[in-house]
C-alpha positions in Angstrom: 36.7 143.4 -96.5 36.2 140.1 -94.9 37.8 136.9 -96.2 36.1 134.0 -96.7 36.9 130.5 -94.4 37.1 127.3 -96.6 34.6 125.1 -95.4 36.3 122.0 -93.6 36.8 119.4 -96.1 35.5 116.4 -94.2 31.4 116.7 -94.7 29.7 114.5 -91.9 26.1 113.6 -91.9 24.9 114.4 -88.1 23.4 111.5 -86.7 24.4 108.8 -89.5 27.8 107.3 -87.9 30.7 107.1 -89.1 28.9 105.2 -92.4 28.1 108.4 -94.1 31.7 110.4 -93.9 33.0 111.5 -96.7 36.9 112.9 -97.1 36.2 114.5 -100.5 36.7 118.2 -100.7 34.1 120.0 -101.0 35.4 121.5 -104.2 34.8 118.1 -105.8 31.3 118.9 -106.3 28.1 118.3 -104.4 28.4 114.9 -102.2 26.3 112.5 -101.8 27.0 112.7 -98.5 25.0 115.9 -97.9 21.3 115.7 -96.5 19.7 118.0 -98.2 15.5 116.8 -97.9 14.3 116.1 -93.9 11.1 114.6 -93.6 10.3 115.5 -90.0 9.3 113.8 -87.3 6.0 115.1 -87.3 5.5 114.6 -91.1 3.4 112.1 -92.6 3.7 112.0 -96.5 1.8 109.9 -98.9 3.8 109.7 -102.8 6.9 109.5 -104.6 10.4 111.2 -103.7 13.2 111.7 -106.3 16.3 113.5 -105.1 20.0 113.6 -106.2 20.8 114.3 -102.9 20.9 113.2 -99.5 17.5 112.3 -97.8 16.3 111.9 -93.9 12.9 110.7 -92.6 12.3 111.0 -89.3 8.4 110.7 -89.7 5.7 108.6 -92.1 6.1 108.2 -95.3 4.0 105.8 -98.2 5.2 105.4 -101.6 8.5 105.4 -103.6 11.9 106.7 -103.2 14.7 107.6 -105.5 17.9 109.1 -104.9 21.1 109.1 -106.2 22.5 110.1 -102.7 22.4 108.6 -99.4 18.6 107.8 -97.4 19.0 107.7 -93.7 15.5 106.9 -91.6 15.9 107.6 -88.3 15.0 105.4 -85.1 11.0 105.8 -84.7 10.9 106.5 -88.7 7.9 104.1 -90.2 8.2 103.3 -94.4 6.3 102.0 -96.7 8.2 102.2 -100.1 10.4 100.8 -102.8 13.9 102.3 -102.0 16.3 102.7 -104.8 19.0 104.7 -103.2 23.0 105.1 -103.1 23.3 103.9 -99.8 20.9 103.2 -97.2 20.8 103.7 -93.0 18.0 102.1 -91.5 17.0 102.6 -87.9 13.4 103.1 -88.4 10.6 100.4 -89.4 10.6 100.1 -93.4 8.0 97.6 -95.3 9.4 97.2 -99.0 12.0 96.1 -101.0 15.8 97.9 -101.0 17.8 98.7 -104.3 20.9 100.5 -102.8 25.1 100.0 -103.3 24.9 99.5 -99.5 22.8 99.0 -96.7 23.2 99.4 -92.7 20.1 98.7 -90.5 21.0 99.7 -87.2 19.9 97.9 -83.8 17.0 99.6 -83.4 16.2 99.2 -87.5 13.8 96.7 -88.9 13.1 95.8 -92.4 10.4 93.5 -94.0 11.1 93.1 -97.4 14.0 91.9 -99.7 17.7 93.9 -100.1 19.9 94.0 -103.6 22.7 95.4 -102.7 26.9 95.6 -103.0 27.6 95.4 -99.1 25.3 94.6 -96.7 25.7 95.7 -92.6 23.7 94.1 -90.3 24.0 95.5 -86.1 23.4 93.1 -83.5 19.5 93.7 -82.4 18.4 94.5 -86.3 15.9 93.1 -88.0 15.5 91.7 -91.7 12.7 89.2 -93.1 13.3 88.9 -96.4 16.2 88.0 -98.8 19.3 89.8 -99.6 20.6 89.3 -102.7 24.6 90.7 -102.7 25.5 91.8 -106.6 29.8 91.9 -107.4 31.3 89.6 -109.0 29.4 86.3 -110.1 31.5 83.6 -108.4 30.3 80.4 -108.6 29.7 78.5 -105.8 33.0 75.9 -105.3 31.7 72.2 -106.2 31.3 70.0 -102.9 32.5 66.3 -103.9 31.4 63.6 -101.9 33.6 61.8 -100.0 35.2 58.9 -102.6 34.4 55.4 -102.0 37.2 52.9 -101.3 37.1 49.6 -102.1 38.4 49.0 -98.2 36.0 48.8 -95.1 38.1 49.4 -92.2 36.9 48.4 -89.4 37.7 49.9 -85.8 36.3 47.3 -83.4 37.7 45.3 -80.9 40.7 44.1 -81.9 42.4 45.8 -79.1 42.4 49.3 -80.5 44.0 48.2 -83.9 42.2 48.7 -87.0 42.0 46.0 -89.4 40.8 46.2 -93.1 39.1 43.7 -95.0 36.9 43.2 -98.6 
């Protein structure tokens, strides 16, 4: 009787910024985009998560996390885990380390432990102790030469502002 509305083809996390938008349809599939596990404010959870979507904690939470979509933890969020996500919104507290394709800690985030990741954000006001190891392609430093050595001393004394060289 009724026909249905597409849905609008731009999915937006609420809450995540303009990091989490995605401009596929929503034909394409489910998005990784899409938060479909909350983890309330309230909540305190002890153990491992495994999702292939989108997760938010907004509460506690001890353990391990896995997803192949995107983890957002939300200003006042504490974690205690080993993260191995798509990409990662910090703006919580989190103690562990951080496997993701890219990772945003916020102004009000911290993190203590080390990042591996594609892309790294960093706010002004975040927090990170730990390292941050950046994967892509494996350039290789450039080589630093020292300066070579000439078999000329010049010397810039007082000659009256001219230089003179000797051996």
């Amino acid at each position: 009787m009724f026909p249905r509305k597409e849905k609008p083809a731009t999915p937006v996390v609420p809450g995540a910024g303009p990091s989490l938008t995605s401009t596929a349809p929503a034909a394409a599939g489910p998005t990784a985009t899409k938060i479909e596990t909350v983890l309330g404010p309230n909540c305190n959870f002890r153990g491992t998560m495994q999702s292939d979507g989108g997760i938010r904690i907004q509460g506690v939470f001890e353990g391990s996390i896995e997803t192949a979509g995107n983890l957002v933890i939300d200003e006042g969020a504490k974690v205690i885990a080993t993260i191995v996500a798509h990409n990662v919104v910090v703006g919580g507290a989190v103690k562990g380390d951080i496997s993701a394709n890219r990772v945003e800690i916020t102004k009000s985030g911290r993190v203590w432990g080390d990042l591996t990741v594609n892309s790294f954000l960093l706010d002004e006001g975040a927090f990170v102790r730990g390292q941050v190891n950046m994967h892509g392609t494996t350039e290789e430093p450039p080589l630093i030469e020292p300066p070579k050595k000439s078999g000329q001393i010049v010397d810039v004394g007082t000659n009256g502002g001219e230089a003179s060289a000797r051996k």
